[in-house]
N, C-alpha and C positions, 0 to 999 in steps of 0.2 A: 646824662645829657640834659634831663630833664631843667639842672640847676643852670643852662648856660643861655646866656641871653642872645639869641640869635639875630632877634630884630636889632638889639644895639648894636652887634657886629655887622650886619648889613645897614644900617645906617653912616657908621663910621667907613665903609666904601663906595660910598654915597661923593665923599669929596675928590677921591683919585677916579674916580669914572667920570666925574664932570673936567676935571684935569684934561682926559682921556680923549674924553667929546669933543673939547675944546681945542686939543692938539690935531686932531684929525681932519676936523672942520677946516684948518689951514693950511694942512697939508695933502699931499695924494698918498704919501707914506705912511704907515699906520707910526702909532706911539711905538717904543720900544719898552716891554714891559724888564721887570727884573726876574730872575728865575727862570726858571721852568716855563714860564708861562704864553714864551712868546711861539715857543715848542709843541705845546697842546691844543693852543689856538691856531696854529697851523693846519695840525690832524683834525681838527676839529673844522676847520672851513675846506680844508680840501676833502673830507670825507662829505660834506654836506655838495658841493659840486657833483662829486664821483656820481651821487645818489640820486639828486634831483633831477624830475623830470622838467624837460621845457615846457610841456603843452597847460603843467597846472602846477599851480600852488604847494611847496611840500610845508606840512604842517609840523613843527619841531618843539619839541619841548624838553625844557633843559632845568631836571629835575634836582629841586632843594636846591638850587641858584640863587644867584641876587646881578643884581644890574651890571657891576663891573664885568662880570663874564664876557657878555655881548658888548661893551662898550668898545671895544678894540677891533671891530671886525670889519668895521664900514668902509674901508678900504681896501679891505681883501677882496672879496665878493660880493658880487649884485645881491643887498637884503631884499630889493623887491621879490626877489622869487623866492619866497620863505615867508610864513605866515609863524612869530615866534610868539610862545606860550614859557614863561617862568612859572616852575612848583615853588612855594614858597608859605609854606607850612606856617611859619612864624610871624607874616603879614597878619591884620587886622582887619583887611578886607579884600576883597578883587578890586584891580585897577587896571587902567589902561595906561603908559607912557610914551610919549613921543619922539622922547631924545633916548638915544642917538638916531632910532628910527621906533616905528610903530613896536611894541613890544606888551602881551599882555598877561597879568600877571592873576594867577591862579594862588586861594588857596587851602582849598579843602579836598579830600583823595575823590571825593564824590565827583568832583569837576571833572577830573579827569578820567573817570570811567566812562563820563558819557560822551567824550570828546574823541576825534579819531585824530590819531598823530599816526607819523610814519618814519621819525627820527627821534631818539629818546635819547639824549644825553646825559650821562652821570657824572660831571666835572669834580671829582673827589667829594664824594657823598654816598655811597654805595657801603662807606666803612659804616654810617651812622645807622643804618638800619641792622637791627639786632637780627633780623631774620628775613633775609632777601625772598622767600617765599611772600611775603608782603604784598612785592609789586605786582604780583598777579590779581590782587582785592583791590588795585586802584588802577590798574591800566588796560586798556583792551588791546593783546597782542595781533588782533586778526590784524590789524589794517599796518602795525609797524613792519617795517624791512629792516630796522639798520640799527643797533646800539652802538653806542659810544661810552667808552669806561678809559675815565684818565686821572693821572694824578692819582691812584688808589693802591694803599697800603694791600698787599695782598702774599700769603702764604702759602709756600710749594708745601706745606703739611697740610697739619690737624687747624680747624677753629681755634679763633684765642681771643680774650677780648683784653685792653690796655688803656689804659687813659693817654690821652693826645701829649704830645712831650712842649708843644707851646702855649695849649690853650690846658691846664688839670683840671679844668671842670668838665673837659667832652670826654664821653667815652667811647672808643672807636671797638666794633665789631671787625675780627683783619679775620675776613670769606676765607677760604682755598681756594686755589684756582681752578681747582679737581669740581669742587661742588658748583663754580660759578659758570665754569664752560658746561657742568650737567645743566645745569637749571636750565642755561640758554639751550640747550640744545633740545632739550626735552619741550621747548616751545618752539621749534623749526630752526631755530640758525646756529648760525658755523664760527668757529673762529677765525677769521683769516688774516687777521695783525695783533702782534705783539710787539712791545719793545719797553724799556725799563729806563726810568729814572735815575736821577744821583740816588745813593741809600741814603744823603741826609733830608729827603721829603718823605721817607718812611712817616717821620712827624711820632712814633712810637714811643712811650716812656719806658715800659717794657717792651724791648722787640726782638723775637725771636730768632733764632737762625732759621734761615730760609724765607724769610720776610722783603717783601722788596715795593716801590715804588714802580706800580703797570700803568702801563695803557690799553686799551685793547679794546679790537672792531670788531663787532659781530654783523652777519649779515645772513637777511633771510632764504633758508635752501629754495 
């Protein structure tokens, strides 16, 4: 993973999120994305509704992201009640950006330990870390209620690791689902949604049987 240029791949969606921006801003209907995606932004704004309290601000951070993520959401849900935080490991510094709404962008693990979230989003990025034991050294679980895992290559077995079938320079870590619902659970929450992709977002070069394209909400007991 180390050989793949991240920042030039988030730059390069850099020009479909202003696309994005610009469609939205003239209409009250969001864009219509291709894939998968108009599906996970879906779970992904009504899980953030379900969760959100009225009386204050929930602070969300949507981990190893880039812009286009959020670019599409500004017509689904009130952004004002959400105060959002992008990980963004491969930036060159912290920033702040305005469009499509207020959005601030993180990016060293130290930022984020000392910050309290309470929505942590893993928008297909949870394959890239080699050892999910990790986010416990960068995030502080007290104050989270709610994960989000979408779009993630993920195995009813053993561990395996494979290189990406569009991009051969990344190499994707494909969890268990066995190890990932321990991990969460062993930090207080539950699974209470599942449901699976086409197989061909596996994204896998080698992909095992029992491999599949998840989603999946965890919420704090």
């Amino acid at each position: 993973m180390s050989h793949y240029n991240w920042n030039q791949y988030n730059i390069s969606n850099l020009k479909l999120s202003k696309k994005l921006i610009k469609f939205n801003k003239k209409y009250k209907i969001n864009y219509i994305e291709k894939g998968l995606y108009n599906h996970v932004r879906d779970l992904f704004c009504t899980t953030l509704v379900l969760r959100s309290n009225v009386k204050k601000k929930i602070n969300l951070l949507d981990y190893g992201s880039n812009l286009l993520a959020l670019s599409n959401i500004i017509s689904k849900i009130k952004v004002k009640q959400y105060n959002f935080y992008i990980f963004d490991p491969f930036s060159k510094k912290n920033k702040v950006v305005n469009k499509p709404f207020k959005i601030s962008f993180l990016t060293k693990s130290f930022h984020l330990k000392k910050r309290k979230f309470h929505i942590v989003n893993f928008g297909s990025s949870l394959q890239y870390l080699t050892d999910i034991n990790d986010i416990k050294k960068e995030l502080n679980f007290k104050t989270i209620h709610t994960i989000i895992i979408t779009n993630t290559p993920i195995t009813l077995k053993k561990k395996y690791i494979s290189k990406q079938s569009n991009h051969q320079k990344l190499i994707q870590s494909i969890h268990s689902l066995k190890k990932i619902k321990k991990f969460f659970e062993n930090l207080g929450f539950r699974m209470v949604f599942i449901s699976r992709n086409d197989d061909k977002y596996v994204a896998c070069k080698t992909k095992k049987n029992g491999t599949y394209s998840l989603n999946l909400l965890f919420i704090k007991n």
